[in-house]
C-alpha positions, 0 to 999 in steps of 0.5 A: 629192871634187872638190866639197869641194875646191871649196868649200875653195878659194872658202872659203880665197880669200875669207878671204884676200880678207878678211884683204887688205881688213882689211890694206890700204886704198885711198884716192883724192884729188883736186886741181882747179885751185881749190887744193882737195883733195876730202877734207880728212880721212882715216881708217886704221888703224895699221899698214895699208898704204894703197895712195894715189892722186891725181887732179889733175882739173884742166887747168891744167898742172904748172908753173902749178898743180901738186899733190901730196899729203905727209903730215906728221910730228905736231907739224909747222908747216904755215905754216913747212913751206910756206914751206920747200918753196916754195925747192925747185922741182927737188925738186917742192916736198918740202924734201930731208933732211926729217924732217917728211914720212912720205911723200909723191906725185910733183908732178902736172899735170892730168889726171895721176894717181899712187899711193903705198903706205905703212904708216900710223904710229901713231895719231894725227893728222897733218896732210897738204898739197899743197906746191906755193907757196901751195897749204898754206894751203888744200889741207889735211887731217888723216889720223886713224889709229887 
């Protein structure tokens, strides 16, 4: 009997186990001190919940070369977005009252980290940035949700 049991319990956490991984999906990004993100395009499926972490891998502090990563609603200007966020250095360069951001991390210096999590929108593709003054035009990507 204790056997059985066994077997239903190691059969119920690994399909628990499965229905997690189907359901959540963990990403990590990472920004260095030469405006570039490692990714420049990242796939999810509608509805999951993605657990986001970025990496600066860089040195250079927050105040020199700081990034962050902002996830934009379709149809948004990356050019006119930058050029808003750059008037908003006390909001870490996220323009307030936005509706054009999904979401988006804190503004990091090297060697800092931090995580987001969030439900991905429905499919389509987004473009997402890093919103530091000038850092748009190249640390840039799409993220395709299915």
């Amino acid at each position: 009997m204790r056997f059985l049991l066994s077997i239903l319990t190691i059969f119920t956490l690994a399909l628990s186990s499965a229905a997690f991984a189907q359901d959540t999906v963990e990403i990590t990004i990472e920004g260095n001190d030469k405006m570039q993100f490692n990714l420049d395009e990242i796939k999810v499926e509608a509805g999951q919940t993605v657990v986001l972490t970025l990496k600066h891998v860089g040195k250079l502090p927050k105040a020199a070369m700081g990034h962050n990563w902002v996830l934009l609603t379709q149809g948004t200007d990356i050019n006119k977005f930058g050029a808003a966020a750059s008037k908003f250095a006390g909001n870490e360069y996220i323009p307030e009252d936005s509706e054009n951001v999904i979401t988006h991390t804190k503004l990091i210096g090297g060697g800092q980290e931090t995580t987001i999590e969030f439900t991905a929108p429905e499919a389509g593709t987004y473009d997402f940035i890093c919103s530091f003054p000038g850092h748009y035009a190249m640390m840039k990507g799409k993220f395709i949700v299915e």
